[in-house]
N, C-alpha and C positions, 0 to 999 in steps of 0.2 A: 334578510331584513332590508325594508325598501326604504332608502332617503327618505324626512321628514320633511317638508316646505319650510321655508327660514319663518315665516308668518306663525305658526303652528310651532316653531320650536321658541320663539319668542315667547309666545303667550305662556307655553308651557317652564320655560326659562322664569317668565314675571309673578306663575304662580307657587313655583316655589321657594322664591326669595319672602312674597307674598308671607306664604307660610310660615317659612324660618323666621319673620319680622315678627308675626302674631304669637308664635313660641317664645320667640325669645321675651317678646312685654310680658309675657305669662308668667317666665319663670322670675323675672326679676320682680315682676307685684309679687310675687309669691317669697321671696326674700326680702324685700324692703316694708311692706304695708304690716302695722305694729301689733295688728289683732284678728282673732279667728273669722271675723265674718266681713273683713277687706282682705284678708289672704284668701277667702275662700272665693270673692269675685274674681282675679286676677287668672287663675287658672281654666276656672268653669268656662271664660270667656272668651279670652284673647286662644288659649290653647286650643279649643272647641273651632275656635276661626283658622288655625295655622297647619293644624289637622285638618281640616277642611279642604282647605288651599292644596295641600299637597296631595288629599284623596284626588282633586279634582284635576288635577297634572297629571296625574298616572291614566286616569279615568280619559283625556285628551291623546294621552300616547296608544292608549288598549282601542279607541275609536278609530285613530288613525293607522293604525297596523289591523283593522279588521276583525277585531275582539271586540267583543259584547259590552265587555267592562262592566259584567253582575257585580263582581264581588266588590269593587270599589263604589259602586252605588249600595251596596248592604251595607259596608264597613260605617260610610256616611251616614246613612240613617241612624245605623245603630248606636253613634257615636253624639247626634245630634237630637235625639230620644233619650240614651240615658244619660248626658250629663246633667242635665236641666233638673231632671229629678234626682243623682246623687247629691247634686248642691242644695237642694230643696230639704234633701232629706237630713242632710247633713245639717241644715240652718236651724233645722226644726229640732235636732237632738241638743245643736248647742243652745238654743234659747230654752228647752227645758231643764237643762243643767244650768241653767242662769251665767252662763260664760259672760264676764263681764266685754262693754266695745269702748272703745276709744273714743268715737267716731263723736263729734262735738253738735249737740241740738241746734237747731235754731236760735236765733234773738228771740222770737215771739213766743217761743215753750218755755215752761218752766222748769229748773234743774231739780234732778230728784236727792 
């Protein structure tokens, strides 16, 4: 295995603190926010980024060592395709089930 350039281990070092930062906001929305559809941003979102980050750190070492680095451009995709729509799909089941939100209107709406 051929030494990495400190530039390149840098970036790759920045994206997966990057990552581990975006995890970690994820999982704490996902324990502190009081109802189903602010728990259900916090994951979809921040985690979707921190997975991200770290596909793309691997994805920086497999370029730099001479590999392709397919499978962390599929992982990515696949990961960045279906979360969008389990949360979607997910929003859509709890607002037919009438899941009550926390989440406080507007001044200018009226309360129901």
């Amino acid at each position: 295995m051929n030494e990495l350039h400190w530039t390149l281990q840098a970036l790759v070092a920045a994206l997966l603190v990057i990552g581990g930062v975006f995890s970690l906001v994820g999982a704490i929305g996902l324990l502190r926010f009081p109802d189903f559809f602010m728990r259900l941003h916090a994951p979809t979102k921040a985690s979707t980024l921190g997975v991200g980050g770290v596909l793309l750190a691997s994805l920086l070492i497999h370029w730099a060592q001479g590999d392709h680095g397919l499978h962390e451009l599929l992982i990515t995709l696949f990961i960045f395709i279906t979360a969008p729509v389990s949360a979607n799909l997910l929003a859509k089941a709890a607002l037919h089930q009438r899941q009550p939100s926390k989440a406080e209107l507007p001044a200018d709406q009226p309360q129901p």
